[in-house]
Every structure is written in C-alpha cells, then in structure tokens.
C-alpha positions, 0 to 999 in steps of 0.5 A, spaced: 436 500 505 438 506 502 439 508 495 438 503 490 444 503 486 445 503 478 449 498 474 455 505 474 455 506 481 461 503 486 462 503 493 468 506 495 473 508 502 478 512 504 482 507 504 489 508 499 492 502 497 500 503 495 500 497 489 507 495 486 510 492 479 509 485 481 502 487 483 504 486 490 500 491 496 506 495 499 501 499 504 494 501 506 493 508 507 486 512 510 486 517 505 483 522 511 489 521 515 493 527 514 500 522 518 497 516 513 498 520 507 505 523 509 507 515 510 504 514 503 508 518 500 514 516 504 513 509 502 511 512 494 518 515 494 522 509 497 517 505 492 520 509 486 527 509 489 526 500 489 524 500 482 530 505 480 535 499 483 532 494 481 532 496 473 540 497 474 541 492 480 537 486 478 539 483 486 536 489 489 529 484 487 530 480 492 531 485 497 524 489 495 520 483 495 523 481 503 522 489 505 515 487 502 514 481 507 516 485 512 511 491 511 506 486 509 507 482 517 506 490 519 499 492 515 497 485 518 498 486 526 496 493 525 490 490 522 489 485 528 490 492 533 484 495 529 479 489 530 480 487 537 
C-alpha cells in the first residue's frame, strides 16, 4: 500500500513530545495545534525554570518528578478521552 520506502525514509506525526533530563515524557503536543504549541512552550519554560531549581535547590527534585506523575496521569486521561 502505498510508496515503498527506502532504508533513509521515516514515518512521522505531529505529535511533539516534551522530554526532560531524566529522559522522562513531560507532555504530548499536536504540532498542528496552535492552543497545544502555546501549552508547550508554557510547559517548556516551567521545564527550564524546574532545571534552574534543581541545580541550586537539590530538593526541588522531588517536587519535579510529583509534578511529573501529575502531569503524566493527565496526558494519560486525556488519552482515554480521545480513544473512546
């Protein structure tokens, strides 16, 4: 079905995914979504200003990774919300 693709070619989406130091997924965003790309880069800056904590407040770790847990629950009801 389709073209047949070469060794070089990939698939891709519009998905845009927001990737923390620790490798973690901080939040899923449709690149073609104007509201999911100004939530992105909110989530960017909040990203930044966590890191910035967490090199002078070593604690601030801690609350990075419950926010994390928080944020992943969301992406993951939102994701429920979609599919049904």
């Amino acid at each position: 079905m389709g073209l047949e693709k070469g060794p070089d070619d990939f698939l891709h989406t519009e998905n845009i995914l927001l990737i923390d130091g620790d490798r973690h997924i901080r939040g899923i965003y449709n690149g073609l979504n104007k509201t999911a790309i100004n939530q992105l880069l909110a989530d960017a800056k909040t990203l930044q200003t966590e890191f910035s904590l967490e090199k002078t407040f070593p604690f601030t770790s801690v609350l990075g990774k419950l926010n994390h847990e928080i944020r992943m629950e969301e992406i993951r009801k939102r994701a429920l919300l979609t599919q049904s």
